[in-house]
C-alpha positions as CSV (number, residue, x, y, z in Angstrom):
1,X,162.9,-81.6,32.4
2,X,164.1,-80.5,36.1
3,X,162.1,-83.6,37.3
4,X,163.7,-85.9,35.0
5,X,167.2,-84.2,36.5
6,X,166.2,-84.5,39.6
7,X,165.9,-88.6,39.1
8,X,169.4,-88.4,37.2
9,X,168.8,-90.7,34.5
10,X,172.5,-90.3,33.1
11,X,173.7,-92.6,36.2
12,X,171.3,-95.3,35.1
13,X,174.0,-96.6,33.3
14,X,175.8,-97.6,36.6
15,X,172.8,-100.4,36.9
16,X,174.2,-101.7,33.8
17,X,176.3,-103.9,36.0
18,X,173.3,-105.7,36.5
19,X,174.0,-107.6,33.2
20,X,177.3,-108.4,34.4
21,X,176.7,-111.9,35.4
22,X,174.6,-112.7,32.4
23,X,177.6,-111.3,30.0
24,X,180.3,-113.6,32.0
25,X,178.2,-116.7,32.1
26,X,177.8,-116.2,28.0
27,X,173.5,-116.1,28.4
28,X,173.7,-112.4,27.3
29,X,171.1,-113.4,24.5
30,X,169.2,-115.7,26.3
31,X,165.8,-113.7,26.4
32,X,164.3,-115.9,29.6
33,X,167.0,-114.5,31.4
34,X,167.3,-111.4,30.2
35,X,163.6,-110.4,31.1
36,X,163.7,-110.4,34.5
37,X,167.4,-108.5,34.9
38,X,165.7,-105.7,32.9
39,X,163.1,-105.5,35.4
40,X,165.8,-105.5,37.5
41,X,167.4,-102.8,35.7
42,X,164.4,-100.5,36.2
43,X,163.8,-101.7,39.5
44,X,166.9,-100.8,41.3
45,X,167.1,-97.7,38.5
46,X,164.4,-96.3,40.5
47,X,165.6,-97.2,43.7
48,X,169.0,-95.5,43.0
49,X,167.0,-92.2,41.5
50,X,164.7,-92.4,45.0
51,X,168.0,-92.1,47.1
52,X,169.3,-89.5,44.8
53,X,166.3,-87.6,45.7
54,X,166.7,-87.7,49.3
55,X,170.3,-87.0,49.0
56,X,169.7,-83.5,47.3
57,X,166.9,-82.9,49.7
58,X,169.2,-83.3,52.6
59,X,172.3,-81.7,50.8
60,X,170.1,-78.4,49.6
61,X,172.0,-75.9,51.8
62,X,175.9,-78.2,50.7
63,X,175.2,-77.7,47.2
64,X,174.1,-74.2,46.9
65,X,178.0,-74.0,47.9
66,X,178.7,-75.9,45.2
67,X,180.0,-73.9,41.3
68,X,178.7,-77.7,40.1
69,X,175.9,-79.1,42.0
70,X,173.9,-75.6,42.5
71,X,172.7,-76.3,39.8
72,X,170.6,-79.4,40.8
73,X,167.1,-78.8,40.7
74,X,166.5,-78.9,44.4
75,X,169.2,-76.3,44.9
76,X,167.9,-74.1,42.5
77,X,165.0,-74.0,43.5
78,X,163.7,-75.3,40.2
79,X,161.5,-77.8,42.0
80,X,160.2,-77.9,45.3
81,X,160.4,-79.9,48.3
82,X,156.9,-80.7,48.5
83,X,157.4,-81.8,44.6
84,X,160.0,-83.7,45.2
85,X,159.1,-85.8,48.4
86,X,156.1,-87.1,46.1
87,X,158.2,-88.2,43.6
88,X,160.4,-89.9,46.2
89,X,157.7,-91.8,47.0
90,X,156.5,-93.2,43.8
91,X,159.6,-93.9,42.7
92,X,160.0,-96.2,46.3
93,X,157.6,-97.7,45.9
94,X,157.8,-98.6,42.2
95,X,161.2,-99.9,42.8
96,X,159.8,-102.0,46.0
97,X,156.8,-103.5,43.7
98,X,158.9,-104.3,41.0
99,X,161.5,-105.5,42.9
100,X,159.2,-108.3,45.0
101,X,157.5,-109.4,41.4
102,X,161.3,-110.4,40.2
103,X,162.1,-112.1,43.5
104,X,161.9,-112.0,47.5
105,X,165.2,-112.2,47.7
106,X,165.7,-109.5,45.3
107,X,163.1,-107.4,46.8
108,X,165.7,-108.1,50.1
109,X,169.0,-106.9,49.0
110,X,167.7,-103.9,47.0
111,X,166.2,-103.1,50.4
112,X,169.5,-104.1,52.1
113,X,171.0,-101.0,49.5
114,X,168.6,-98.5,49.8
115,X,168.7,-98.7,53.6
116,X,172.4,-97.8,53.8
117,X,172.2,-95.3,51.1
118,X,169.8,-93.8,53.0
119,X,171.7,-94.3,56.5
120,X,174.5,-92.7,54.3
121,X,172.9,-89.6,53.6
122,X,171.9,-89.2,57.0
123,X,175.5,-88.9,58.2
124,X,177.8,-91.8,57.4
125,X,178.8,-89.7,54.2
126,X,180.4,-87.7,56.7
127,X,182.9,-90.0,58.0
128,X,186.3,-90.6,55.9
129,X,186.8,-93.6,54.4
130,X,184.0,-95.1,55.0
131,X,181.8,-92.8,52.6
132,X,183.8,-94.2,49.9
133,X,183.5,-98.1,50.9
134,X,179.8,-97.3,51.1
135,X,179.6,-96.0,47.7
136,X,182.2,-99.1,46.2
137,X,179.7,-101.5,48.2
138,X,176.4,-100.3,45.7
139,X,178.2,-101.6,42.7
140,X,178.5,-105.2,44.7
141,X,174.7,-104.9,45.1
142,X,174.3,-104.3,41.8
143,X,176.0,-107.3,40.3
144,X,174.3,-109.2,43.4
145,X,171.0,-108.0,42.1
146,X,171.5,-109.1,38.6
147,X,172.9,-112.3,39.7
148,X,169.5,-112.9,42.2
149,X,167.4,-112.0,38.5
150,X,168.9,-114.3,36.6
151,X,170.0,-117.0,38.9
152,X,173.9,-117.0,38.2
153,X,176.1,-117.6,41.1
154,X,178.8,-114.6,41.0
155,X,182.3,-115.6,41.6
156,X,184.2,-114.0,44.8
157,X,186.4,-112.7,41.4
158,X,183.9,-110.9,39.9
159,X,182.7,-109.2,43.5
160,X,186.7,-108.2,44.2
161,X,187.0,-106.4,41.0
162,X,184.1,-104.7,40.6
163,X,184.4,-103.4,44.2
164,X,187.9,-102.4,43.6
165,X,186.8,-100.6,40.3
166,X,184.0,-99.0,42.5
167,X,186.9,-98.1,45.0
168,X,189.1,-96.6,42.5
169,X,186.7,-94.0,40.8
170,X,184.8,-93.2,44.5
171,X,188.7,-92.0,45.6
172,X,189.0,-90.3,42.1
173,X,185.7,-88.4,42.8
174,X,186.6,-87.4,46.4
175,X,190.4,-86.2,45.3
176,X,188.2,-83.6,43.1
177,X,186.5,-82.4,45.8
178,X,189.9,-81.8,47.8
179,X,191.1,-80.0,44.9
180,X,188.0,-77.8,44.9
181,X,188.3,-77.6,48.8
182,X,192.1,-75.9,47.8
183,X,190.6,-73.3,45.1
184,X,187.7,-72.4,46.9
185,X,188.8,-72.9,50.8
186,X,185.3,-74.6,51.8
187,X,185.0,-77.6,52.4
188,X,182.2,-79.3,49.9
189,X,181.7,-82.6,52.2
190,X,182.4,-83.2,56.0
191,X,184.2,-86.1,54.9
192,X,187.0,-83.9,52.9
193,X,188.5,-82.8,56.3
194,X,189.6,-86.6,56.6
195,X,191.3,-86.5,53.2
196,X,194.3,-84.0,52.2
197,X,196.0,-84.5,48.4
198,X,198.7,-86.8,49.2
199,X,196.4,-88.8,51.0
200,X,194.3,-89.0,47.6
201,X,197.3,-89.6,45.1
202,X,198.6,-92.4,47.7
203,X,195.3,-94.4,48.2
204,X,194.9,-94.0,44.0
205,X,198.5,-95.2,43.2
206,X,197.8,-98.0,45.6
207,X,194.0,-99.3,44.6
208,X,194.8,-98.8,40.4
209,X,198.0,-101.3,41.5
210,X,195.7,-103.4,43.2
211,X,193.2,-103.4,40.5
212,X,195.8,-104.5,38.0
213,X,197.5,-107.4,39.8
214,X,194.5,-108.7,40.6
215,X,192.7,-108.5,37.2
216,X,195.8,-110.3,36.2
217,X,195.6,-112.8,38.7
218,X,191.8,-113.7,37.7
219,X,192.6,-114.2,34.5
220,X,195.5,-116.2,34.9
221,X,193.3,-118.3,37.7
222,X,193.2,-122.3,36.9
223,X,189.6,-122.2,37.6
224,X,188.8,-118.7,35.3
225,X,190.5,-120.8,32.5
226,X,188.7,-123.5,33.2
227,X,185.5,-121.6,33.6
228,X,186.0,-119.8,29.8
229,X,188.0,-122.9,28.4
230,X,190.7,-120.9,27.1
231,X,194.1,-119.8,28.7
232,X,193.7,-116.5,26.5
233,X,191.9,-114.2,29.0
234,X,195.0,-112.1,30.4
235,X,195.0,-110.7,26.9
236,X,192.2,-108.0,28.0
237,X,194.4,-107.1,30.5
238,X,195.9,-104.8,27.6
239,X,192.6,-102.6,27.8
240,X,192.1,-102.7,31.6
241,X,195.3,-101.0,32.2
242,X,195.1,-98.5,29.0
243,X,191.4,-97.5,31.1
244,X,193.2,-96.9,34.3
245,X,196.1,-94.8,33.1
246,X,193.6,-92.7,31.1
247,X,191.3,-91.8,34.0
248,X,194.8,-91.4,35.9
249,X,195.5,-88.9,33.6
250,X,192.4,-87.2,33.3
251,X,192.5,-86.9,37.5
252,X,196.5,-86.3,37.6
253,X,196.4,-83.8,34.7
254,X,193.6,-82.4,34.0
255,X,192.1,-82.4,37.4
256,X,188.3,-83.8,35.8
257,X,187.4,-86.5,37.7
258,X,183.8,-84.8,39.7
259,X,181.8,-87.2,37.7
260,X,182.7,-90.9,36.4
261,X,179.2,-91.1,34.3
262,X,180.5,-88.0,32.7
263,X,183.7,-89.0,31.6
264,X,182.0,-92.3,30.7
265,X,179.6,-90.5,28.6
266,X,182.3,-87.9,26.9
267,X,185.3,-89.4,27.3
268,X,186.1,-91.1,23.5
269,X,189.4,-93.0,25.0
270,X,187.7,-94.9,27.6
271,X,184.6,-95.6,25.7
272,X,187.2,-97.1,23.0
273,X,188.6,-99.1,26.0
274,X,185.4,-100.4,27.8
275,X,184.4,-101.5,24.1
276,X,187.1,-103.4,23.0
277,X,187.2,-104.9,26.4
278,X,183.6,-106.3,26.1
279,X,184.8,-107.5,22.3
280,X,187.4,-109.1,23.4
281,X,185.4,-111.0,25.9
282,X,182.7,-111.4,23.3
283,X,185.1,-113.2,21.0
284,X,186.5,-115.2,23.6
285,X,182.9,-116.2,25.3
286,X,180.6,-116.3,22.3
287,X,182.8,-116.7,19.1
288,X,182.7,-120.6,18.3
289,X,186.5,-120.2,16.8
290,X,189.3,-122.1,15.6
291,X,191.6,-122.3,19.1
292,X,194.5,-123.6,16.8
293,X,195.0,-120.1,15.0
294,X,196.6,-118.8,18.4
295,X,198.6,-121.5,19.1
């Protein structure tokens, strides 16, 4: 079981966004497409648990500081380094061989990520700012990656809001790392002495803003209406902004925002949310209905 942590299978479901283009260009069911993004899926799933690997390796002495992330398996001692360099390496080059029998070019940009995940661990997670557009920029790959799989061009829309989603919850995740900078005086990441609270609250009032006007503006877009044939799409706006003011809360108020996987996993309000985003979407993509009912 502490090997199985140590490849954190629970953020697996961040290289869900793989199936992102499929969902949006309504071939969600279409099983020759959907083969090769679930190679896909496992592909870049073990390229994302390979850099986790090297990350705690590197971070060993960081998060035996940490009341959270002592309790990693490298931290704890619970496996060893030796152990754990091994498994780096199978799960590399699993990844790498999977990746090349989906596509070249796929084999390329998961190459492209792992690279400046790595170069991030090495010390540009140290420099404010920029560790959080690093982190934004692995969701882009992702829905790059499943684009490459299933050959769907991705719209410049679709790159803008899932980096700004990516954005938003990386700032959420370092504010909690200020805050536990302020309880425990130490500071948990170089990159917190670039940050300060107000610096946090201001950069997450202005991204979630961001977020919404421009969800709102895609969906209002001639060519997104075009695209979905119906003028209807701005209605999902309704569960975008009920997500964002709920993980507002829950990092305003109740100061939880350390993991976004967790709260995905726990959180009941946003998984209502997410869901009827995606059913609203499904109705809207996939539902042959009567357009004359909304009229």
């Amino acid at each position: 079981m502490q090997y199985l942590k140590l490849l954190r299978p629970t953020h697996w479901a961040k290289n869900g966004f793989l199936f992102i283009p499929l969902f949006f260009a309504g071939e969600i069911f279409n099983l020759h497409m959907v083969g090769p993004v679930l190679l896909g899926f496992v592909a870049f799933s073990l390229a994302a648990s390979s850099v986790y690997i090297i990350n705690d390796y590197m971070d060993i002495e960081a998060d035996r500081a940490h009341p959270v992330k002592s309790k990693r398996p490298l931290a704890s001692g619970a496996v060893s380094k030796p152990a754990a360099l091994v498994l780096f390496g199978i799960c590399l080059l699993a990844a790498f061989a999977l990746a090349w029998y989906v596509k070249p070019k796929f084999f390329f940009v998961i190459g492209v990520y792992f690279l400046l995940n790595v170069a991030y661990t090495f010390g540009l997670k140290n420099i404010s700012i920029l560790d959080i557009l690093i982190l934004s920029m692995g969701f882009v790959f992702r829905i790059k990656c499943g684009g490459i799989a299933s050959n769907i061009a991705i719209s410049e829309w679709l790159v803008i809001m899932v980096f700004l989603l990516a954005l938003f919850l990386a700032i959420a995740k370092r504010r909690d790392d200020v805050l536990l900078k302020q309880t425990s005086g130490k500071d948990m990441r170089k990159a917190a002495k670039g940050y300060n609270l107000d610096f946090m609250n201001v950069m997450l009032s202005l991204v979630s803003a961001i977020i919404i006007v421009s969800y709102l503006m895609y969906t209002l877009a001639p060519a997104t209406m075009e695209h979905f044939k119906t003028y209807r799409l701005y209605y999902t706006s309704l569960f975008v902004i009920a997500g964002l003011l709920r993980y507002l809360q829950i990092t305003y108020v109740e100061s939880n925002t350390g993991s976004p996987t967790k709260i995905l996993y726990k959180d009941r309000f946003i998984q209502l949310t997410i869901l009827l985003w995606i059913l609203s979407f499904y109705v809207l993509i996939y539902l042959p209905t009567d357009k004359s009912f909304f009229e």
